[in-house]
C-alpha positions in Angstrom: 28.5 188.0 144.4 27.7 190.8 146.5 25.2 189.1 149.3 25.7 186.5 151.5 22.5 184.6 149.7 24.1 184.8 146.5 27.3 183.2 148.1 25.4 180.7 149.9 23.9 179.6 147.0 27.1 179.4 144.8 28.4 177.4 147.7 25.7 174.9 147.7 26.1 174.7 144.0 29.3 174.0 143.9 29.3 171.2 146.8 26.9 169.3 144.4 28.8 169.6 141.7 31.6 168.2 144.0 29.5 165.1 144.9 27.7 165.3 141.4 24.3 165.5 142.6 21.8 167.3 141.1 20.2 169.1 144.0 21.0 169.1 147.7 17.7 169.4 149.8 17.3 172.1 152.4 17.0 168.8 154.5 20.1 167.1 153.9 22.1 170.6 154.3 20.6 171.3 157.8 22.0 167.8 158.5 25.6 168.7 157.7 25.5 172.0 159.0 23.7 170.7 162.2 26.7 168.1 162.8 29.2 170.3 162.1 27.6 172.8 164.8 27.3 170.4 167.5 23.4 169.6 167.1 22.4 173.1 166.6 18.5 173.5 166.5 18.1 174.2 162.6 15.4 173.3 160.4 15.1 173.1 156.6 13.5 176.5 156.5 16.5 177.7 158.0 18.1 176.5 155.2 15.5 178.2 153.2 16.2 181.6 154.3 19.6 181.4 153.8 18.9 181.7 150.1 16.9 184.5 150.5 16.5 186.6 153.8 18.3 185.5 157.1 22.2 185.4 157.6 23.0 182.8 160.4 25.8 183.3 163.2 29.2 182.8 162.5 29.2 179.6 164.3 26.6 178.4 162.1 28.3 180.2 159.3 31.4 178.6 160.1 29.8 175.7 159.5 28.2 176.1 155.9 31.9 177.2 154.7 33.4 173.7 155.9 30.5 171.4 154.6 30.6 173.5 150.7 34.7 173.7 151.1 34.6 177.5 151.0 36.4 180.1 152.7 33.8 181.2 155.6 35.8 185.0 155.1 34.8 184.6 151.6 31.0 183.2 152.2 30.5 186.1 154.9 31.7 189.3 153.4 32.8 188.0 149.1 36.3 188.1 150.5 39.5 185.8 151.0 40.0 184.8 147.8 36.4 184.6 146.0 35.0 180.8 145.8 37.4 177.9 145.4 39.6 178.3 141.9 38.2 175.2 140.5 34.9 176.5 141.0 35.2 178.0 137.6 36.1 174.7 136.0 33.6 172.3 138.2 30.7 174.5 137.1 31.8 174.8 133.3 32.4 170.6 133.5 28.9 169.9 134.9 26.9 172.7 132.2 29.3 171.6 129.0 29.3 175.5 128.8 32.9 176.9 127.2 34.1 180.1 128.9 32.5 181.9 126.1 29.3 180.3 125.7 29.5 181.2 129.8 29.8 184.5 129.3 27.4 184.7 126.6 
C-alpha cells in the first residue's frame, strides 16, 4: 500500500469484513469518524475523497484508525506494523480465496 487512499480503503474493507457487511456508505463512515472527532464538520464527500484525492488532519485521521481498528502510524505513512495480522485471514474468509488462488 503505498498511499494513504489505498490504506484508507483497505481499512474500510477490512472494518466491514469485521462487522460482515457488504459495504459501508460514505454516510455511515462520516458518522463514526464525526463522533469519534467530537462533531467535526465532515460530509460524505469527505469521505469520498479520502479514497481518492484529500488526506484529512491527523485528528481526523486519528479518528479513521480507531473506527477500522488500524494503526493510525500505519494508515498515515504504511508504517507500524502494516494492517492488522488477521487482516490477511478476514479478507481470505470473506472471498473463499486460498493464499494461492490470492495471489493468483
Amino acid at each position: 500500500m503505498d498511499t494513504f487512499h489505498e490504506r484508507y480503503r483497505l481499512a474500510v474493507k477490512y472494518l466491514e469484513i469485521q462487522e460482515g457487511a457488504s459495504t459501508i456508505s460514505n454516510v455511515a463512515m462520516v458518522r463514526r469518524v464525526a463522533a469519534q472527532t467530537g462533531g467535526e464538520s465532515l460530509t460524505p464527500s469527505s469521505a469520498s475523497r479520502w479514497k481518492s484525492t484529500a488526506v484529512p488532519d491527523l485528528a481526523v485521521l486519528g479518528a479513521i484508525a480507531r473506527v477500522c481498528g488500524v494503526h493510525p502510524g500505519w494508515l498515515a505513512f504504511g508504517e507500524a506494523g502494516g494492517p492488522p495480522p488477521d487482516f490477511v485471514n478476514l479478507r481470505r474468509a470473506s472471498t473463499g480465496l486460498s493464499a494461492r488462488e490470492e495471489l493468483a
